[in-house]
PASEBA-1860 file (N, C-alpha, C; in nm, 3 decimals):
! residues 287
1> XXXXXXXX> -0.266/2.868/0.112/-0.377/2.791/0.167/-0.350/2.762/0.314 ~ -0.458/2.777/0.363/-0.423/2.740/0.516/-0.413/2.600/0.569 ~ -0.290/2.583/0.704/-0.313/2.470/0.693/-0.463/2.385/0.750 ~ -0.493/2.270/0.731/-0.587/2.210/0.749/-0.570/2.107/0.943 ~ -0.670/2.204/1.000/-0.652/2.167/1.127/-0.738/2.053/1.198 ~ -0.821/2.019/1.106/-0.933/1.905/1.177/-0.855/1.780/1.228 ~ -0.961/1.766/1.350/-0.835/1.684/1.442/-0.928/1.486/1.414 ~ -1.051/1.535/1.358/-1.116/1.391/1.333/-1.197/1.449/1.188
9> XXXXXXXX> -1.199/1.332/1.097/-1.285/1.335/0.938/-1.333/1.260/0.906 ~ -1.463/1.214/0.912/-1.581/1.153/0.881/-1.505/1.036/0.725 ~ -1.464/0.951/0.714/-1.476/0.865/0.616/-1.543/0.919/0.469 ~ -1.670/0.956/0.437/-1.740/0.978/0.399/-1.696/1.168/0.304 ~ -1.596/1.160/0.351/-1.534/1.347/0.366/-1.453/1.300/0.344 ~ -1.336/1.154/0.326/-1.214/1.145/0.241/-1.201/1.063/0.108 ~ -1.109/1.143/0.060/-1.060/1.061/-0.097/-0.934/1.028/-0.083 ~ -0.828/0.965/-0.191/-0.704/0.922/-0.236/-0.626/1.006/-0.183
17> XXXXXXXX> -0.717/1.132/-0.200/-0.598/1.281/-0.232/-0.592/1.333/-0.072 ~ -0.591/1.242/0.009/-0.592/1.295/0.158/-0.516/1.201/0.226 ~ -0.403/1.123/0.191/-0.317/1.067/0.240/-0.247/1.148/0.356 ~ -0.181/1.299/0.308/-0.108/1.334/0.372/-0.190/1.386/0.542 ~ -0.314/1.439/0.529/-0.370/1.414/0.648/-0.378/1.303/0.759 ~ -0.487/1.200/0.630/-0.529/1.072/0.741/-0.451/0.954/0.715 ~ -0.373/0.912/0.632/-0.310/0.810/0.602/-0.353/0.741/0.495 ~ -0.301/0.613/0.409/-0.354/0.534/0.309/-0.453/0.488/0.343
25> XXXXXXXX> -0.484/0.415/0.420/-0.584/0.308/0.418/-0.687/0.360/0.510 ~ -0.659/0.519/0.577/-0.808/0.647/0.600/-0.816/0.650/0.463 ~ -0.728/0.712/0.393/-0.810/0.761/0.242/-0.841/0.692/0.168 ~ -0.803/0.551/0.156/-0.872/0.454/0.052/-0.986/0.453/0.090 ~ -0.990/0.383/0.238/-1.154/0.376/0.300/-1.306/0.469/0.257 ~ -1.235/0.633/0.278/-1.295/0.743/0.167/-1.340/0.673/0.064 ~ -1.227/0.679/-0.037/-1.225/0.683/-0.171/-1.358/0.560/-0.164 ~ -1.322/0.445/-0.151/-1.393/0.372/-0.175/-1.528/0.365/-0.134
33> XXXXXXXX> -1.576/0.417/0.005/-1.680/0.418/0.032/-1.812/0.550/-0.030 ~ -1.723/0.695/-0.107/-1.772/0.730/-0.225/-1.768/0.703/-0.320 ~ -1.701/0.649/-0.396/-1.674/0.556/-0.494/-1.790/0.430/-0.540 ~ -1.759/0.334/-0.421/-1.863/0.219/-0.439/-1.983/0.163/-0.313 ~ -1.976/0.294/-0.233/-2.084/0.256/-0.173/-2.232/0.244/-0.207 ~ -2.224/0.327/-0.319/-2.369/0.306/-0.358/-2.365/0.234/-0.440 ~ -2.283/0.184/-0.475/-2.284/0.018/-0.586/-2.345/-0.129/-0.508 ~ -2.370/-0.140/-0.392/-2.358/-0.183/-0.307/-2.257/-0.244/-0.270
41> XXXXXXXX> -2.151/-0.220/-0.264/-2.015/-0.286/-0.182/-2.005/-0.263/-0.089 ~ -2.022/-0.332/0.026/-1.969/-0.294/0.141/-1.883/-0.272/0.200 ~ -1.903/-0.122/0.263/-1.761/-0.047/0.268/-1.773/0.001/0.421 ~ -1.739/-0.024/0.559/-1.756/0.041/0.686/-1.721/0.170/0.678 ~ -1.832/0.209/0.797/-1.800/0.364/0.833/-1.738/0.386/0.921 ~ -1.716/0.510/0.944/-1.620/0.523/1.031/-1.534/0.683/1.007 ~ -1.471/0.715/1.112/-1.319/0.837/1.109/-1.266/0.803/1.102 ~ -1.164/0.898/1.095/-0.994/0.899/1.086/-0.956/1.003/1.208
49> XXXXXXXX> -0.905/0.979/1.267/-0.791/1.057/1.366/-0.669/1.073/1.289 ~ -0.689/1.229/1.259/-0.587/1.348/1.164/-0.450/1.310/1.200 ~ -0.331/1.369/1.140/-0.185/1.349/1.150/-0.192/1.498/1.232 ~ -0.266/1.564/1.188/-0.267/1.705/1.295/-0.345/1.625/1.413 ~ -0.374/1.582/1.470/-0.423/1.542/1.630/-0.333/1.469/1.659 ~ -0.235/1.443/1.573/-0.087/1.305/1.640/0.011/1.389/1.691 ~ 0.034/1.515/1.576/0.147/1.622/1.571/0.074/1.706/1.720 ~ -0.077/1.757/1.785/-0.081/1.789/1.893/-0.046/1.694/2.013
57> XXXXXXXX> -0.093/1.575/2.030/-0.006/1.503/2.108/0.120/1.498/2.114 ~ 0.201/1.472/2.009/0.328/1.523/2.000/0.406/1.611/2.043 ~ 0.365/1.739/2.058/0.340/1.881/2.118/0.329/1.888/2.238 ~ 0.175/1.823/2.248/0.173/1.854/2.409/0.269/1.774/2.529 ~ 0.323/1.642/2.494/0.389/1.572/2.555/0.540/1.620/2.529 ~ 0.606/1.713/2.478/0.730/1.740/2.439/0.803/1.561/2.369 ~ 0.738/1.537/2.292/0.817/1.418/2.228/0.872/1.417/2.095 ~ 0.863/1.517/2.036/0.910/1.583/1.925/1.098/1.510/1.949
65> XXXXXXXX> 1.152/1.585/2.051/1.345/1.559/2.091/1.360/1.392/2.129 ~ 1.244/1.318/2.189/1.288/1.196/2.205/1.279/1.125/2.074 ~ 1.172/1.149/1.987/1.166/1.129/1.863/1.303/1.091/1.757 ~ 1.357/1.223/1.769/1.480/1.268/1.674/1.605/1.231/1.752 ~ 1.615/1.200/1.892/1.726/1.119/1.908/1.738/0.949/1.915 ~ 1.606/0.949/1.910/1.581/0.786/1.918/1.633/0.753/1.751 ~ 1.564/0.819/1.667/1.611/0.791/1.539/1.765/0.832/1.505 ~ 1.784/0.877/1.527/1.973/0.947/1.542/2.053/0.824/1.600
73> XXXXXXXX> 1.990/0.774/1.701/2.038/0.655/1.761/2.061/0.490/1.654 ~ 1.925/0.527/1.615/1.883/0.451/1.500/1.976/0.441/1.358 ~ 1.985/0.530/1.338/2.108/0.531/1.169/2.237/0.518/1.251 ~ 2.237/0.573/1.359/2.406/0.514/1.394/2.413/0.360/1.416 ~ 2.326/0.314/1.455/2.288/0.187/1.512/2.186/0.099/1.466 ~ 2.146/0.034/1.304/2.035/-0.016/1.287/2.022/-0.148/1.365 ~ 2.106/-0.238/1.418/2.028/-0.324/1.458/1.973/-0.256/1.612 ~ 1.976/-0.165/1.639/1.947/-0.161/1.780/1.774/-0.119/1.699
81> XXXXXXXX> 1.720/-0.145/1.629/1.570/-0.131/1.577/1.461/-0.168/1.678 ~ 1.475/-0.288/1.746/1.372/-0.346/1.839/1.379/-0.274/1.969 ~ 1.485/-0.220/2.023/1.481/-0.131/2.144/1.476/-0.011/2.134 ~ 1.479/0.051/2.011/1.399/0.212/2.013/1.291/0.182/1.980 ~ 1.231/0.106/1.917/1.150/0.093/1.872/1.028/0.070/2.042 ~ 1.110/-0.026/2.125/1.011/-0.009/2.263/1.041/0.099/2.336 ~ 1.135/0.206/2.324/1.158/0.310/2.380/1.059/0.432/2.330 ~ 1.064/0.362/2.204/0.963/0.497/2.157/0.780/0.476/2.158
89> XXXXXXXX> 0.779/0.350/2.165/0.626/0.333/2.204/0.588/0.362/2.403 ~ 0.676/0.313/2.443/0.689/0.356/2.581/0.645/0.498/2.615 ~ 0.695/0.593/2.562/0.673/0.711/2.574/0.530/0.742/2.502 ~ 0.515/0.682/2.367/0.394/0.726/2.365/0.242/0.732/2.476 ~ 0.258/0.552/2.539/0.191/0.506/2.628/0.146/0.590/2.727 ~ 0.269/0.597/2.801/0.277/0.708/2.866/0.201/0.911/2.833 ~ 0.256/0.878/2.757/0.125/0.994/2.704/-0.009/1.081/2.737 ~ -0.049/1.175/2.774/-0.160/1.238/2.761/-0.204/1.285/2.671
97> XXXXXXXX> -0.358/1.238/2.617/-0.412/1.267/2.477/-0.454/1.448/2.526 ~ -0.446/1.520/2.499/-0.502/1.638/2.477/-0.621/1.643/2.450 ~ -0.676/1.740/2.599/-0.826/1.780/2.590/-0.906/1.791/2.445 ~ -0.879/1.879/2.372/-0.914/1.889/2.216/-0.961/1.783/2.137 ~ -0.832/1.669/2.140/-0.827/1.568/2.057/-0.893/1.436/2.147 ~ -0.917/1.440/2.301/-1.027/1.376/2.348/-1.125/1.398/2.327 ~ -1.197/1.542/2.326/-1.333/1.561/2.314/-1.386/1.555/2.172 ~ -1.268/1.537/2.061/-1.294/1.544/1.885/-1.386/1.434/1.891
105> XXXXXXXX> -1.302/1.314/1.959/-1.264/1.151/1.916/-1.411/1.097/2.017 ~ -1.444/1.177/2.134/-1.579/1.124/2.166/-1.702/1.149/2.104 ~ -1.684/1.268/2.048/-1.803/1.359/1.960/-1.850/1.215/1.874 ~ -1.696/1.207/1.782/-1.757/1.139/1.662/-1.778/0.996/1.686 ~ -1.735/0.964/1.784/-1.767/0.851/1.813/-1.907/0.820/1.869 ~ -1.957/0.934/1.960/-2.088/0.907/2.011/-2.204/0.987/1.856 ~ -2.144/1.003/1.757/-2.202/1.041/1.618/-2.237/0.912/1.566 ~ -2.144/0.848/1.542/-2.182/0.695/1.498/-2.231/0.600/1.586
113> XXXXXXXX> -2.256/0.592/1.699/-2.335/0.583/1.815/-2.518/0.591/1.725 ~ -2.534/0.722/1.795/-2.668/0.774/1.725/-2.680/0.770/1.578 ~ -2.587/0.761/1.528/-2.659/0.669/1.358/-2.690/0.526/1.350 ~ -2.615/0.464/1.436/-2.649/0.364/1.421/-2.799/0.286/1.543 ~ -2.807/0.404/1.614/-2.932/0.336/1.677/-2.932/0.259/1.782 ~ -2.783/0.199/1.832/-2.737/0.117/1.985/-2.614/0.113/1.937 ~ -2.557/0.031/2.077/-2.430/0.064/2.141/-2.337/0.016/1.961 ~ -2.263/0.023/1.922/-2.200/-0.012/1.809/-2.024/-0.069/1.860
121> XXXXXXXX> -1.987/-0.207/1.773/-1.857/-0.269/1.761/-1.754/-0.185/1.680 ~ -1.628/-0.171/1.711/-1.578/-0.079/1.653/-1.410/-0.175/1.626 ~ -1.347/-0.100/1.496/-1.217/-0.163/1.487/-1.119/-0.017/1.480 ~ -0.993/-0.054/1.533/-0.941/0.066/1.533/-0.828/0.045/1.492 ~ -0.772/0.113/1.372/-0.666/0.062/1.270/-0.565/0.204/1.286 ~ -0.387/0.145/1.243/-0.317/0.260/1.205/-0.341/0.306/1.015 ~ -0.302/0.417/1.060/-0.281/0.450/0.905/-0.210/0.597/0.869 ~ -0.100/0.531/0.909/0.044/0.648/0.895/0.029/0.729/0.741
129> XXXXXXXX> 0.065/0.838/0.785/0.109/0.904/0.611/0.176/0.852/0.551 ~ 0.292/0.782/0.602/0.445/0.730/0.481/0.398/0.605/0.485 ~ 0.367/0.511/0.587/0.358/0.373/0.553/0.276/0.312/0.372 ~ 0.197/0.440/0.327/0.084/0.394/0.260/0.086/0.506/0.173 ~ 0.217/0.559/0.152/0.262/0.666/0.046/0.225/0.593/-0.097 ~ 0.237/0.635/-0.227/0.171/0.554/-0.333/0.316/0.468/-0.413 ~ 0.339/0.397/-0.329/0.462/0.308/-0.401/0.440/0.176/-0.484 ~ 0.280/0.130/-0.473/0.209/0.036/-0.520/0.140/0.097/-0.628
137> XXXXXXXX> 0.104/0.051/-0.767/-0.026/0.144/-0.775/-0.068/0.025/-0.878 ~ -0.228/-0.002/-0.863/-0.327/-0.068/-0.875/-0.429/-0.055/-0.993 ~ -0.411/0.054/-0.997/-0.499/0.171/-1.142/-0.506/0.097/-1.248 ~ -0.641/0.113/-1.340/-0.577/-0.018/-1.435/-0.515/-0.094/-1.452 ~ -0.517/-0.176/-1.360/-0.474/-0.303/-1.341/-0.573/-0.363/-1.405 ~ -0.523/-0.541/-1.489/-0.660/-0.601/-1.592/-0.746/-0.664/-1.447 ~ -0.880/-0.647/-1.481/-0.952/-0.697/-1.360/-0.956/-0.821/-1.289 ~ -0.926/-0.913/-1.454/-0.878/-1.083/-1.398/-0.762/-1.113/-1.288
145> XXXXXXXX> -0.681/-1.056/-1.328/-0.547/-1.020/-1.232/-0.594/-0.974/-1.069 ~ -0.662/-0.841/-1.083/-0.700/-0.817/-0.932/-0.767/-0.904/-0.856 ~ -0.860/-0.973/-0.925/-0.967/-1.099/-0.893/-0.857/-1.177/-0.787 ~ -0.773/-1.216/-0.922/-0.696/-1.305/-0.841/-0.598/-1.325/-0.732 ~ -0.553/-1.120/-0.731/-0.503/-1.108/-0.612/-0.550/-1.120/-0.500 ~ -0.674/-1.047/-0.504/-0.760/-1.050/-0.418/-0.779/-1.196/-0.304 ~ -0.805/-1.279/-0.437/-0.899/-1.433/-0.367/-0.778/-1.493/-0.315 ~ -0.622/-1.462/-0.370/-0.502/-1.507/-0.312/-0.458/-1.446/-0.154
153> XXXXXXXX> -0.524/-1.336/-0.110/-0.461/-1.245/0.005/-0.599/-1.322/0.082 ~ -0.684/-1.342/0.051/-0.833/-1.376/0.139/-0.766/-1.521/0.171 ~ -0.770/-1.616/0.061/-0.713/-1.786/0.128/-0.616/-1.755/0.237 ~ -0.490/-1.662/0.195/-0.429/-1.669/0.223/-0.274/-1.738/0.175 ~ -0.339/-1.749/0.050/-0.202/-1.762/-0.053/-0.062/-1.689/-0.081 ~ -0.100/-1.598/-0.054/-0.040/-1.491/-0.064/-0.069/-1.350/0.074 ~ 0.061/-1.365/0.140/0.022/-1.288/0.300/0.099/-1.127/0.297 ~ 0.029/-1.030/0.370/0.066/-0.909/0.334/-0.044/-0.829/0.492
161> XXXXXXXX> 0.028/-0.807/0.570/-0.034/-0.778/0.672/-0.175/-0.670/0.662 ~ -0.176/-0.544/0.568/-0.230/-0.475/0.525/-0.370/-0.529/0.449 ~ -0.323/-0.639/0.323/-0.419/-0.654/0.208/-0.506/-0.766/0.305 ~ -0.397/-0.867/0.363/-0.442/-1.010/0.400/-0.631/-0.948/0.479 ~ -0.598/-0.888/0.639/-0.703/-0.835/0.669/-0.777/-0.783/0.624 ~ -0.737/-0.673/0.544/-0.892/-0.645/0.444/-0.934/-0.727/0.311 ~ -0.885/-0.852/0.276/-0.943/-0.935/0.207/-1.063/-1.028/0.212 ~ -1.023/-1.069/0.357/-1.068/-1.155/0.487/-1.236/-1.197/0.450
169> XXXXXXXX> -1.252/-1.039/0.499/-1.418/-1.036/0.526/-1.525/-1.044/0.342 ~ -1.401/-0.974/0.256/-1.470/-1.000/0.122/-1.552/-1.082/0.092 ~ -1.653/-1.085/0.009/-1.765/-1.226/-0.024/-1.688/-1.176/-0.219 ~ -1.737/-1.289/-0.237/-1.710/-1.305/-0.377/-1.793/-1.210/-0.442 ~ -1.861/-1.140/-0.429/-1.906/-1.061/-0.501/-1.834/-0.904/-0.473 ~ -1.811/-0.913/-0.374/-1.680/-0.747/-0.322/-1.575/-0.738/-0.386 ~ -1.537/-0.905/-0.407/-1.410/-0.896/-0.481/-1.400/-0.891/-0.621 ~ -1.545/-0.888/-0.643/-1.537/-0.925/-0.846/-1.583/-0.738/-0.848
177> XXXXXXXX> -1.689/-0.656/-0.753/-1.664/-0.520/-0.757/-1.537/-0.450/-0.747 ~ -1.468/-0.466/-0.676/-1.358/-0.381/-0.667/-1.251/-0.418/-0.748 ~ -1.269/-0.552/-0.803/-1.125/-0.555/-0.905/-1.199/-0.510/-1.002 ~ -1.354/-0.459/-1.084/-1.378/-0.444/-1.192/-1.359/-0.276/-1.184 ~ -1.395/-0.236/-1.011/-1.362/-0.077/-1.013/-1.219/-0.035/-1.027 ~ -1.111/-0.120/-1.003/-0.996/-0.043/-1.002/-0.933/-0.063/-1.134 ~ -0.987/-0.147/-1.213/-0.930/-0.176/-1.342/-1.010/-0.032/-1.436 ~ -1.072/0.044/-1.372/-1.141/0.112/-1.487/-1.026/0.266/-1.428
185> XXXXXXXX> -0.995/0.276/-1.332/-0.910/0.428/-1.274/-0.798/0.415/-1.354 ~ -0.698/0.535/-1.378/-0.593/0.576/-1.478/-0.495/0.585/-1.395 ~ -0.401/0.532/-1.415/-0.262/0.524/-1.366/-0.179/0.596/-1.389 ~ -0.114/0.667/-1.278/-0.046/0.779/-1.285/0.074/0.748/-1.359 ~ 0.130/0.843/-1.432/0.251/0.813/-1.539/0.398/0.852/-1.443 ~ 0.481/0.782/-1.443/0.567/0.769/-1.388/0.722/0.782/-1.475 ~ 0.819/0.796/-1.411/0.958/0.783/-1.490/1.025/0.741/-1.454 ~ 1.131/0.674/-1.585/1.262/0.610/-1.525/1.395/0.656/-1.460
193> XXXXXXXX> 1.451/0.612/-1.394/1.581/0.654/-1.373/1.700/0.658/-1.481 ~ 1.714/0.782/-1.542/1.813/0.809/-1.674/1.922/0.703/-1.622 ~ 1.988/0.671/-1.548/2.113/0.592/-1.558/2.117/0.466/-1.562 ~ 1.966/0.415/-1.521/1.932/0.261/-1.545/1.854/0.215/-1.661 ~ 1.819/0.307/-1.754/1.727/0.299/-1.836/1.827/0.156/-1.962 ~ 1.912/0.201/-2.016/1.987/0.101/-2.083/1.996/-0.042/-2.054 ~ 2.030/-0.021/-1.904/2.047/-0.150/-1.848/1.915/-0.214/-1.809 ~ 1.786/-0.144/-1.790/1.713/-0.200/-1.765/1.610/-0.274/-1.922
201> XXXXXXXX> 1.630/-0.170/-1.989/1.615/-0.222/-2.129/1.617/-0.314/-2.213 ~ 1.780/-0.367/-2.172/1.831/-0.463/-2.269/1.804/-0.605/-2.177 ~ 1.749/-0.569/-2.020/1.697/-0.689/-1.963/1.592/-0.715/-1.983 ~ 1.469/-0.613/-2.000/1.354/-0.641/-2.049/1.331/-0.682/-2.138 ~ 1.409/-0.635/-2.257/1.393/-0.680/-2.379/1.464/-0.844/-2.462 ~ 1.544/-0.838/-2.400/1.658/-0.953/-2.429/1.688/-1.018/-2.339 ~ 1.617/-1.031/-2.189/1.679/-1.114/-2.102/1.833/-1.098/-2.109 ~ 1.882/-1.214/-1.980/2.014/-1.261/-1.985/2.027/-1.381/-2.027
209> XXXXXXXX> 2.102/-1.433/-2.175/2.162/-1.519/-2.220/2.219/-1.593/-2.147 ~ 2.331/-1.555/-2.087/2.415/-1.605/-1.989/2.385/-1.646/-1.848 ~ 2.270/-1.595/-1.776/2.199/-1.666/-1.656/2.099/-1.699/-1.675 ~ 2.022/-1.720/-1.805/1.889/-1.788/-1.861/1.779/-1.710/-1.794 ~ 1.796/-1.599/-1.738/1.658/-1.474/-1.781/1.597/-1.490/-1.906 ~ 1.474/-1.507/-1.903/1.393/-1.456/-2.036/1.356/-1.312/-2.062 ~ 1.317/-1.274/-2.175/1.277/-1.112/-2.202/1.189/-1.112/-2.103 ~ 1.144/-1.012/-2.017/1.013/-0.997/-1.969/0.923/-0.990/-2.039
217> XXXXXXXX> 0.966/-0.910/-2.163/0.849/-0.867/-2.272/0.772/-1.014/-2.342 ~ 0.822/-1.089/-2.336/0.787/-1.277/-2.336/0.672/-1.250/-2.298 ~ 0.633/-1.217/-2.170/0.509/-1.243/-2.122/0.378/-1.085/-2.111 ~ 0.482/-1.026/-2.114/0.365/-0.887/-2.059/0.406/-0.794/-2.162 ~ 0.461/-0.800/-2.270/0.504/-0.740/-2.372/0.557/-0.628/-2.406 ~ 0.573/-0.544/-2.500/0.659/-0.461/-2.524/0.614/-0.331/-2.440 ~ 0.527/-0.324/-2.433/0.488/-0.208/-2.367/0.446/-0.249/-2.160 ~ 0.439/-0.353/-2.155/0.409/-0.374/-2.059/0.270/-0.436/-2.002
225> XXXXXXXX> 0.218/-0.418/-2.113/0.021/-0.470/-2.078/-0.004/-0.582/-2.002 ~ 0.078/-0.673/-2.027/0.037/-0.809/-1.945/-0.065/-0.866/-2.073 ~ -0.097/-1.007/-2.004/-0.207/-1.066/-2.091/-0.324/-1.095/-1.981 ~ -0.429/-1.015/-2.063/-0.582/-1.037/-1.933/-0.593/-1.180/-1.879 ~ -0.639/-1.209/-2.043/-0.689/-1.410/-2.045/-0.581/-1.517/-1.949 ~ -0.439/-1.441/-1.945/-0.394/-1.535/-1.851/-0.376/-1.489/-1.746 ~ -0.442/-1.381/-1.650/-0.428/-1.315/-1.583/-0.295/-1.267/-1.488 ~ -0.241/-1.265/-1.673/-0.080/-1.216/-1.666/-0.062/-1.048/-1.601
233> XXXXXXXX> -0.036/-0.945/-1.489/-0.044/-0.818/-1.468/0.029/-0.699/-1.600 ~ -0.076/-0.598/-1.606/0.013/-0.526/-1.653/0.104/-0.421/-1.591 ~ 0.241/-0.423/-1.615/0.333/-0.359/-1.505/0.387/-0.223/-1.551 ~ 0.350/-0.172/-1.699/0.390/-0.031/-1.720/0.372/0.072/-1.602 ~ 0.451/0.137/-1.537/0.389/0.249/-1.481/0.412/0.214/-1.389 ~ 0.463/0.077/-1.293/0.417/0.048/-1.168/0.551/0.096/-1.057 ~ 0.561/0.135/-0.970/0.599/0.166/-0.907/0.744/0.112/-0.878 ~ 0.865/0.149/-0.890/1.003/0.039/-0.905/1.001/-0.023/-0.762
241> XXXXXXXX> 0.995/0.021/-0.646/1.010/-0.019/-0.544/0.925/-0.122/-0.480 ~ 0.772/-0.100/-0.603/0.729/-0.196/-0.515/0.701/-0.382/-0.650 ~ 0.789/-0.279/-0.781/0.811/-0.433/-0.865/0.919/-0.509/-0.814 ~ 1.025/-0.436/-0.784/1.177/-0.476/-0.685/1.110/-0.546/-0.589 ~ 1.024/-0.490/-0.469/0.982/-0.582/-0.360/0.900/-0.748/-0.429 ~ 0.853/-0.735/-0.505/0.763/-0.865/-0.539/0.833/-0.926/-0.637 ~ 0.958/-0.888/-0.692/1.091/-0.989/-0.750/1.179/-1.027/-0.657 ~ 1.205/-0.946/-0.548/1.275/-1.052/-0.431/1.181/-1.150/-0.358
249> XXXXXXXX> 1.092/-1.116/-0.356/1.002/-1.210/-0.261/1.012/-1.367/-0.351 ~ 0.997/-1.321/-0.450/0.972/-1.482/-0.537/1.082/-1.495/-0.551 ~ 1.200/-1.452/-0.582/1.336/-1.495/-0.561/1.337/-1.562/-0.438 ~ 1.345/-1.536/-0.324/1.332/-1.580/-0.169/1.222/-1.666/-0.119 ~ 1.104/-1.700/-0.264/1.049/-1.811/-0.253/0.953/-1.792/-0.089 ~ 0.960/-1.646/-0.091/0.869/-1.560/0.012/0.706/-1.580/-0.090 ~ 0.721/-1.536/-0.217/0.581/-1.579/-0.287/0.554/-1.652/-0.398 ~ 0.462/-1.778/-0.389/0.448/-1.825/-0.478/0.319/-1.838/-0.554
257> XXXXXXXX> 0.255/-1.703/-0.580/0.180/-1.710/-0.644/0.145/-1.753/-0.814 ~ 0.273/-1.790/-0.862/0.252/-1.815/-0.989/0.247/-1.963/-0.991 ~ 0.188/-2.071/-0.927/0.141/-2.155/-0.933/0.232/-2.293/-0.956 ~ 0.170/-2.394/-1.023/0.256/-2.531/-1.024/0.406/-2.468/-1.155 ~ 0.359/-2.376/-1.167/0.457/-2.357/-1.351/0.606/-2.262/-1.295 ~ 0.566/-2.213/-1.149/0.692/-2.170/-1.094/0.773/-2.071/-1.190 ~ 0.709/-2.004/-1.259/0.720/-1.893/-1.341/0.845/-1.777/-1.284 ~ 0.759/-1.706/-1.232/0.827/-1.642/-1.139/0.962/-1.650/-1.082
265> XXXXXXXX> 0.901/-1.740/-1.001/1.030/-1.789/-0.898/1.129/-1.847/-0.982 ~ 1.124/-1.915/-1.061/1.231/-1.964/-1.197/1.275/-1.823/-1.230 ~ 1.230/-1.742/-1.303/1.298/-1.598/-1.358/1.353/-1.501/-1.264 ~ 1.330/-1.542/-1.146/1.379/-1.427/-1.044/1.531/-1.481/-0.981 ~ 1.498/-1.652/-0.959/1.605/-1.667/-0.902/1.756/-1.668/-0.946 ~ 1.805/-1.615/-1.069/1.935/-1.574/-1.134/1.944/-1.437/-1.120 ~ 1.849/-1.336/-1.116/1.857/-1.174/-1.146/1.940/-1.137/-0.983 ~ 2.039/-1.040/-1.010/2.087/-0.967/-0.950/2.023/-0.896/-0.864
273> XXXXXXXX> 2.075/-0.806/-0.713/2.028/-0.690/-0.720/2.037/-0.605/-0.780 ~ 2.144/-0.621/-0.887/2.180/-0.450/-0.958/2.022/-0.466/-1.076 ~ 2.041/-0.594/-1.101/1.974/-0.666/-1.241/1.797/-0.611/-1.209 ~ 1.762/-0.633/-1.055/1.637/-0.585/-1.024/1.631/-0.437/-1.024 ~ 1.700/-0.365/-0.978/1.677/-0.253/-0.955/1.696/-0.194/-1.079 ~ 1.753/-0.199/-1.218/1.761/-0.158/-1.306/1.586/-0.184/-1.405 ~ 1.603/-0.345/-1.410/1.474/-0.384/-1.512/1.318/-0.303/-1.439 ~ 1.309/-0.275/-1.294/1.233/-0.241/-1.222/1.209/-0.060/-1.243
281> XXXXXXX> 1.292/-0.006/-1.253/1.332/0.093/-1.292/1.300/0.131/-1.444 ~ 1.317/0.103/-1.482/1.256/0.090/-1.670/1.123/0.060/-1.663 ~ 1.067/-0.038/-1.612/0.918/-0.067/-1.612/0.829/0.035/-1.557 ~ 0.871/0.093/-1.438/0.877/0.212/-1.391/0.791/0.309/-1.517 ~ 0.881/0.361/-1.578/0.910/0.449/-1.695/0.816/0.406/-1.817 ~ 0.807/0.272/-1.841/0.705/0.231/-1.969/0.540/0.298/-1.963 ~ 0.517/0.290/-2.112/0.396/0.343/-2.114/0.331/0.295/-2.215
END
């Protein structure tokens, strides 16, 4: 197959399955705005500026070698993070966009221009390929649960640079659509890590006695379902890295979404790292 060279893609022209082009939150935008635009949810229009129009800038500026030594610099050196990090935006700045990928980015811009009939407000977002790789996944999720994520990232109960902003503008009726749409999509089946599976097992299943862990299965049960009515999540399937990230956070008392009953944050704060990365890992794997 050839590769795919479009340097700008109409919203409207992406799905899920186009991460590796335009990024997560280009292809959600897709997904969703075929998905539930004609439901009436409101969903903005808009492009994406391709990972192929980044990789020609890239190109044309020879920044490909500053790239790969800045990061080289980087694993020898992680705290030096904040000064490659301005070394390497520096250079971008500096930068010349390429004729091509100027004249893509005015086309479609003066496209949505003339659809819309006068001058038009515009927001202009990143949306890297890896940042928004599928390490979360949302897919049947029970809808009560999403509700509540949702109305938690909008207050602001719960902060997440990504979700928080696009919660924001939601009306209560966007948010009772899209948690009822994502609870109906199928969740990709996933696996455990053979060497943690035991250990993650006998934590799910039996807690720790000895640091007063409860079973997980206590609450979201043997298989993982969660309970709707208490808009307990169901976590079969879910991604280890990103159940690991939201058991340290409530360990670190970074989130407290489980309310006056401190649920959470009570069960997290004895578990290990080995203890997370194992039980996280198994859940992973459930089905």
């Amino acid at each position: 197959m050839a590769a795919d060279e479009r340097l700008i893609i109409r919203f409207d022209d992406l799905g899920v399955g186009d991460v590796a082009l335009v990024g997560g939150k280009n292809s959600s935008l897709g997904e969703l705005r075929v998905g539930l635009g004609g439901r009436g949810v409101r969903v903005p229009d808009g492009f994406a500026v391709t990972a192929e129009a980044y990789r020609r800038l890239v190109a044309a500026n020879d920044l490909g070698p500053v790239i790969e030594q800045a990061i080289a610099e980087l694993r020898a050196d992680p705290t030096g993070l904040p000064r490659v990090g301005a070394m390497i935006r520096s250079h971008f700045l500096a930068a010349t966009v390429p004729d091509e990928v100027r004249d893509a980015l005015a086309v479609a811009y003066a496209g949505l221009v003339a659809e819309a009939g006068a001058p038009i407000t515009v927001a202009v977002r990143s949306s890297a390929t890896a940042e928004d790789l599928p390490e979360a996944s949302f897919a049947g999720q029970h809808e009560s649960y999403l509700l509540k994520a949702l109305k938690s990232f909008k207050s602001g109960e719960r902060q997440n640079v990504l979700m928080s902003g696009m919660a924001m503008p939601l009306t209560e009726q966007d948010m009772a659509d899209l948690a009822a749409y994502f609870s109906q999509q199928k969740r990709s089946a996933n696996v455990a890590d053979p060497a943690l599976v035991a250990a993650g097992e006998r934590l799910y299943r039996g807690g720790n006695k000895d640091t007063g862990v409860p079973a997980c299965l206590a609450c979201h049960g043997p298989t993982g379902q969660g309970n709707p009515a208490a808009a307990w999540p169901s976590i079969n399937g879910q991604h280890a890295s990103y159940a690991a990230a939201q058991l340290v956070a409530y360990r670190g008392k970074q989130r407290s979404t489980d309310g006056d009953t401190q649920m959470m944050r009570n069960v997290s704060a004895t578990l290990t790292d080995d203890e997370i990365k194992a039980v996280t890992s198994y859940i992973q794997g459930l089905r």
